[in-house]
N, C-alpha and C positions, 0 to 999 in steps of 0.2 A: 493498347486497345485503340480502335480504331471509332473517334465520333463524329458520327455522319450528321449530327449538329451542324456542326461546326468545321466539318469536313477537316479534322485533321487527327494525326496520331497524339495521343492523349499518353503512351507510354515514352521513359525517357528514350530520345532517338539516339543510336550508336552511330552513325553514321550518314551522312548527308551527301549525294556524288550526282554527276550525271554519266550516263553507260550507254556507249549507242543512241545520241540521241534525246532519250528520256530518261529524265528523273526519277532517281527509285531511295523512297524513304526508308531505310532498312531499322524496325527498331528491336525491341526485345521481342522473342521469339512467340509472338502472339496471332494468333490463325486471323484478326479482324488487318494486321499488320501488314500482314503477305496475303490476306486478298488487297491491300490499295496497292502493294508494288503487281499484283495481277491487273489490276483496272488500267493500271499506268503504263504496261505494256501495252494492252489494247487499246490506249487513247492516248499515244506519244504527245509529247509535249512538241511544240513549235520551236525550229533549232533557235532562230533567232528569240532575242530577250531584250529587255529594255531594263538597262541596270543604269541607275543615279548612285551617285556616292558624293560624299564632304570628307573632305582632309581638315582637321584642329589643329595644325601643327604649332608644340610649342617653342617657340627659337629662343638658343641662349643669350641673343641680342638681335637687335636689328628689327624690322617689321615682321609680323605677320603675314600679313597679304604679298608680299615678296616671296613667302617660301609660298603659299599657294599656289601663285602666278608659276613655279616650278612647276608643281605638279600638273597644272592645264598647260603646260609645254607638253609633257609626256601625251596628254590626249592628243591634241594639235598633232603628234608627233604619228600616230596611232594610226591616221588614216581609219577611223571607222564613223560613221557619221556620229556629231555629238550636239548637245548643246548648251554653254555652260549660264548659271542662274544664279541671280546672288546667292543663294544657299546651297548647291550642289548645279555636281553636271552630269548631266545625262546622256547615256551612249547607247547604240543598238547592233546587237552584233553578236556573236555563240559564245555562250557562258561563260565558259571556260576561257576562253580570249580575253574577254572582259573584265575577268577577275586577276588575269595577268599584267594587265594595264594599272589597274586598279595597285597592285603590288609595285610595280614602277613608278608611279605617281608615287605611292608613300615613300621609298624608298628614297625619291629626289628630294623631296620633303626632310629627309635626313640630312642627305648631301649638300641640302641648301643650309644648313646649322639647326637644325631643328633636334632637339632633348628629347621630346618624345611628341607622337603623331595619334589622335584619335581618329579612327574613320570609320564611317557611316556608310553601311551599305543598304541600298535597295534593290529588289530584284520582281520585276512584272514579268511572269512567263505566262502562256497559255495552250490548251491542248489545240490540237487539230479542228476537234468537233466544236473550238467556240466559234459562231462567226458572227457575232458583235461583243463588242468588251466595252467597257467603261472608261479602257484607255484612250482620250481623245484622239491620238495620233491614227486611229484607223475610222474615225468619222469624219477626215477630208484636211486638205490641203487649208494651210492659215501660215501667216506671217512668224509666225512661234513654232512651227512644228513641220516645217516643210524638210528640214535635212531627215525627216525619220518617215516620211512616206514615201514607195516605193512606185515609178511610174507607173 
């Protein structure tokens, strides 16, 4: 079921993807369910996203922050603008891409001796029809945020 509360699917969701574009919440066969994947056709989401993520990696020895500094290779590596914060770093760029990235970073994370790897994902998308968001990055040009504003 679908609460317009709170604006989200309220039944368990089977599946989470993007398809042409836009995101479509597909969950148990509920009529409030398939009108928001109907809204969501008519109000595509914007290709670009701005995803942060943190890697925990735990190493069998050695430092921490070494196997980190792997995985902000892989972004470094990525060519998509990013920018990394003590607690996460944050990228902008088509989802799907990103979460590809996202999987090679943990992965180095491995490669670098790491036992096992927690990672935190974040994801700010927006429809078409928003045209102001709360995400600072589209309220102007600053010293912190200039690789994610688009000339």
């Amino acid at each position: 079921m679908y609460d317009s509360v709170t604006a989200r699917c309220v039944a368990w969701p089977l599946f989470v993807g993007v398809t042409s574009g836009a995101k479509m919440l597909l969950c148990h066969l509920d009529k409030s369910c398939l009108d928001l994947a109907k809204m969501t056709a008519e109000n595509p989401f914007v290709k670009d996203v701005f995803l942060a993520f943190q890697v925990i990696p735990r190493p069998k020895e050695g430092n921490n922050f070494e196997v980190v500094d792997k995985a902000i290779e892989v972004v470094k590596a990525a060519a998509v603008p990013y920018q990394v914060a003590a607690m996460e770093t944050t990228m902008r760029g088509e989802l799907n891409h990103l979460l590809e990235i996202v999987k090679s970073a943990q992965q180095a994370c491995y490669d670098a001796g790491a036992l096992e790897v927690i990672t935190n994902i974040k994801i700010h998308s927006k429809t078409e029809a928003a045209t102001d968001t709360f995400c600072t990055y589209d309220r102007g040009v600053t010293l912190a945020n200039h690789m994610f504003v688009k000339n």
